[in-house]
N, C-alpha and C positions, 0 to 999 in steps of 0.2 A: 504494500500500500504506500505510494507515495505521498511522504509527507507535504504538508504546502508552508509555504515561509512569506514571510511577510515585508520582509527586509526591501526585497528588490531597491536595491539604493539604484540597480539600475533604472531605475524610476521608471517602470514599470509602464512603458507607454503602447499600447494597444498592437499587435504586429500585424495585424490588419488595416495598419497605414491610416488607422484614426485614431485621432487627439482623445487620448482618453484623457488626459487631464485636463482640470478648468485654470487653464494659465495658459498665458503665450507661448508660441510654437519653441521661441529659443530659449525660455528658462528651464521648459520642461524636455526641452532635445527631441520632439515629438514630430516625428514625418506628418506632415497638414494632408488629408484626403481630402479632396474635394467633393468625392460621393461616395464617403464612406456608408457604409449597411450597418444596422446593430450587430454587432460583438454579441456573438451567444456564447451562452454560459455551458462550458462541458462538466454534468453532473453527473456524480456515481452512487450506490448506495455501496458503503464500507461495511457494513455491518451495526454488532448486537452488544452493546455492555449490558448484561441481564443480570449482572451485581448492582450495578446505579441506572438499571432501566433507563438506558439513553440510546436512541439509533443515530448513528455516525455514516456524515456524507462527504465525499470527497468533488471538491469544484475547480473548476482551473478556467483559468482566461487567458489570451495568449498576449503576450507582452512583449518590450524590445527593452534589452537589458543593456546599463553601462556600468560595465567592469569601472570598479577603483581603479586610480593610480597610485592610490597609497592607505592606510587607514582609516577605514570609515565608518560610521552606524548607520548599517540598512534598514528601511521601514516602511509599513505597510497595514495595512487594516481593512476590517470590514463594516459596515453600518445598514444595517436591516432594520426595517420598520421605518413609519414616516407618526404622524401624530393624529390620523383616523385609521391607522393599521398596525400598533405595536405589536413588535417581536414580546413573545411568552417567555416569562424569566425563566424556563429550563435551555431556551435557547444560548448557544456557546459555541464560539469559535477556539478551539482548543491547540490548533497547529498552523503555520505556515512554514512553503519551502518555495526555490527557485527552481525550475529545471525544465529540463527537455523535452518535448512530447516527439517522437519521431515515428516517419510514415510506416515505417516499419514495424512500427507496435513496440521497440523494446527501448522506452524513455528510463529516463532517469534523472535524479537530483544535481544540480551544482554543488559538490562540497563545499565551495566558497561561501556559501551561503546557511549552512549548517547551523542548528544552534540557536538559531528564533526563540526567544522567551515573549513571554507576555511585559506588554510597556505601556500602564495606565497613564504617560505623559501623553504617550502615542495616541492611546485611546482619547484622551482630551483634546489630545491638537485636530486629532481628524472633525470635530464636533465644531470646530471652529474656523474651517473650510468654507472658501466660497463654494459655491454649491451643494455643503451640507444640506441634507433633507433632515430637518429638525422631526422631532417626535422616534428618531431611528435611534438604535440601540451600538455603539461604538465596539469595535476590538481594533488595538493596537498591538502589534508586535516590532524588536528589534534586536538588531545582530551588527554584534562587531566583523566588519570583512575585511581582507588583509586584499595587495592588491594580488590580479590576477588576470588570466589571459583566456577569454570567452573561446569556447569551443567550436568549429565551424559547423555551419549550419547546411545540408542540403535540399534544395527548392522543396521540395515538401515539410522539410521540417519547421518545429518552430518553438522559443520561450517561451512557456509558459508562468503562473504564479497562481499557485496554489494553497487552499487551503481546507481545512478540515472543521466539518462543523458536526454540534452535536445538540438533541434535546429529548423531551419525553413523547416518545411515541403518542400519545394522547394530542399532543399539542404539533399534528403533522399539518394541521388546516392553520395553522396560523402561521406558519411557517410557508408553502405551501403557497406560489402567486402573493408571497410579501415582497416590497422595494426593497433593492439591493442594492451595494453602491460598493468601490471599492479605492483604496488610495494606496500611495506607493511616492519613495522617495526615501532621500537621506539630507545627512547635514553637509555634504559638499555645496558649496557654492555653487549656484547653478541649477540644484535638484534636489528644490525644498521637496516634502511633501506636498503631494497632491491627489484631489479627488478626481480619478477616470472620467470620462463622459463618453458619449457613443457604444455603449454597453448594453444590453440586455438588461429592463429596467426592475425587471420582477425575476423571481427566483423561483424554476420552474423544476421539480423537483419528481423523479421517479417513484412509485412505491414502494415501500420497501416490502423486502419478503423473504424473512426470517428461512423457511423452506417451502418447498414445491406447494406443499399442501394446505399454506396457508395464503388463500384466494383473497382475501378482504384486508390483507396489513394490519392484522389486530393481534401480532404475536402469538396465536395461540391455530390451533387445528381442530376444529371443531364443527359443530354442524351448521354454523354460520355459513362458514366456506362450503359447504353443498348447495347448502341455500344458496350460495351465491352460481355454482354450477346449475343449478335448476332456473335461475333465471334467466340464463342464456336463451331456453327453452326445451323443447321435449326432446330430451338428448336420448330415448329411447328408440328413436328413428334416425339420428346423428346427423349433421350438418357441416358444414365445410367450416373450420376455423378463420377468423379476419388475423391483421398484425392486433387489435385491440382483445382479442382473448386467445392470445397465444399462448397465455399462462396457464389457460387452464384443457390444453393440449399435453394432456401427461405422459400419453405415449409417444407423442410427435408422428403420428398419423397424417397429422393436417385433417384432423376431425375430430368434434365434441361428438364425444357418443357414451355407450354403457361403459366401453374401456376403459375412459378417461377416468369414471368411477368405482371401477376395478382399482386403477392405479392409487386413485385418493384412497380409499378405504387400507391399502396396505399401509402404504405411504404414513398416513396421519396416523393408524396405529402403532407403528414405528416410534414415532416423533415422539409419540407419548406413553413410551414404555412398555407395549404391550406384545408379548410375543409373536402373535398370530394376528392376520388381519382384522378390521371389524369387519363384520357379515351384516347381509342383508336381513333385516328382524331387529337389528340392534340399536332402537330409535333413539335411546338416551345418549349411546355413546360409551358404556360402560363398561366394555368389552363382551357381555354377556348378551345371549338372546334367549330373555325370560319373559314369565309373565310380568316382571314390571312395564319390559315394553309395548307388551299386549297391552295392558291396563293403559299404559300413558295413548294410545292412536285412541283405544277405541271413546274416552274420554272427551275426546273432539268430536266425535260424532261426525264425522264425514267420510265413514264407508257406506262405498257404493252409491252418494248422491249426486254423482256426476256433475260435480264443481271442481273445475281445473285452478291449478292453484294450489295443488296440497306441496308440502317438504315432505322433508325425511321424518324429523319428527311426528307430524301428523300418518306418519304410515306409507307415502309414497316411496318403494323400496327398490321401483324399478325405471324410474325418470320419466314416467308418460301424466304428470301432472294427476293424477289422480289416485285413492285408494281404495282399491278394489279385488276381489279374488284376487288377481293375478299376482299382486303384491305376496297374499300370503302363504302362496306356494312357490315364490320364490323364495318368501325365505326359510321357509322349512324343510326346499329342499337341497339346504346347504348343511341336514344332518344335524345342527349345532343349538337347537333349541335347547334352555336350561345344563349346558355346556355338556353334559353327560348323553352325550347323543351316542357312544360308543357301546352304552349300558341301556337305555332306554329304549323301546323299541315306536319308532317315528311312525303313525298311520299313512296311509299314502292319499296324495293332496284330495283325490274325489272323497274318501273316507271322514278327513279331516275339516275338513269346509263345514259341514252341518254343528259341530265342535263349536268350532271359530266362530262360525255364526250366533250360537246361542252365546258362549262367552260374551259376544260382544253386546248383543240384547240387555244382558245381563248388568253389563258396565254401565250403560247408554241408561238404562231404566232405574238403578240407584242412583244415578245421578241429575235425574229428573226429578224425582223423589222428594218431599217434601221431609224433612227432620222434625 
């Protein structure tokens, strides 16, 4: 994971030949575009701190770096939020670095640039920039750089300036298309600090997703994320995947279908400790397919009324939006009812259906019931 830094004393000017910074062309050493595009933002998800429940993103903007000629303090910061959209105080910028993005895929850090600490001066001076966006939340970082001899660059490649952000998953919508702003500079003459401009004005930020089988970004694998695979739609007759639900292409078929929910059900019970996949019948989740689960579908009362629309929990076990027979012979006939199906002797689904049927009478009718 490349670290990001903040230094850039190479003052950090956009290498997409626009003036990121709000100062003149020759203090900030900034090639002037005349029809410069916004500067977009290349963002990654880094991962999970599940000790201090923080997700960690990685962002980089590309930039034109100027090597010291001699000892200098690099600097650099970020400012999110404006004053009808504050950043969430779990929000945090925890790292910057300088370095290479190359077309080649195999980038890397400047050493020179190594060693970014956190620099609440920094953090202050940025807040006090022309073009500050007041109401926005500051990070300042700085590093001592000795001088040094920038590395050459080929046509495809290019400086970047990078940084590492971090917050509480809960707080991904406020984070999430907030303003974003970035600054960069040192104490050479010449290449004060300054805030970028021609950038990418909002912070557009990918899902995160902890594993495969967690569909909805809520850290957890659960029947949520089927729900969220059932809304695609009746993935019982399967459908061609778009790029917008390729996540939930588990086989990589290039198709939502029952597979797909093959794969979750191993998959999520993996995730969450469990030796053996969940099975179809097992509406709570609990690795078991008992009568609690019977008890909890039929509870709803929508067997057999032909309202599309059910989940998993409501009893749809087989992805065709509804629950009905067909459900319940799928899943008993995966053997594993009340887990002891090796010892228990299973009645076969014509058999079993008039069973199910009164059970469920049964449920449906106490719970109409007046106490």
């Amino acid at each position: 994971m490349r670290l990001l830094t903040q230094d850039i004393l190479l003052m950090v000017t956009v290498i997409s030949l626009a003036n990121f910074f709000m100062a003149d062309v020759a203090r900030c050493c900034t090639t002037p575009s005349f029809s410069s595009p916004e500067i977009e933002i290349e963002v990654e998800f880094e991962g999970y701190d599940d000790v201090r429940d923080r997700v960690i993103y990685k962002i980089e903007v590309e930039a034109e770096v100027m090597a010291p000629t001699q000892l200098a303090t690099c600097q650099c910061g970020v400012n999110l939020g404006s004053t009808n959209f504050q950043a969430p105080d779990s929000f945090s910028v925890i790292n910057a670095v300088v370095g290479v993005s190359k077309d080649d895929g195999d980038d890397f850090d400047l050493e020179a640039f190594d060693g970014f600490e956190v620099d609440e001066g920094v953090s202050t001076q940025i807040s006090t920039l022309r073009g500050f966006r007041p109401g926005g939340k500051s990070f300042g970082f700085s590093s001592a750089v000795e001088a040094f001899s920038l590395p050459p660059l080929q046509p495809e490649d290019a400086y970047v300036l990078g940084f590492l952000l971090e917050f509480d998953p809960d707080d991904f919508d406020r984070v999430n298309g907030n303003a974003i702003q970035f600054a960069a500079g040192s104490n050479e003459p010449g290449h004060p600090l300054n805030i970028f401009r021609n950038y990418q004005a909002t912070l557009q930020l990918p899902r995160f997703q902890l594993n495969e089988c967690d569909f909805n970004s809520d850290l957890a694998c659960d029947v949520d994320d089927i729900n969220a695979l059932y809304r695609l739609g009746p993935i019982d007759r399967g459908f061609d995947r778009t790029d917008s639900t390729e996540r939930y292409d588990l086989n990589g078929d290039d198709r939502i279908s029952l597979l797909d929910l093959d794969e979750w059900l191993e998959k999520a019970a993996d995730y969450n400790g469990f030796d053996s996949p969940y099975v179809f019948g097992d509406a709570n989740l609990d690795g078991n397919f008992d009568s609690s689960d019977l008890v909890q579908v039929f509870q709803y009362s929508q067997y057999e009324n032909g309202r599309r629309g059910q989940t998993w929990e409501t009893g749809d076990w087989n992805g065709d939006e509804l629950f009905d027979s067909s459900d319940l012979i799928r899943a008993f006939q995966t053997g594993r009812y009340e887990k002891q199906s090796d010892i228990l002797a299973i009645p076969e689904p014509t058999t079993l259906l008039p069973v199910l049927l009164a059970f469920g009478w049964c449920v449906s009718w106490r719970r109409r019931t007046p106490v």
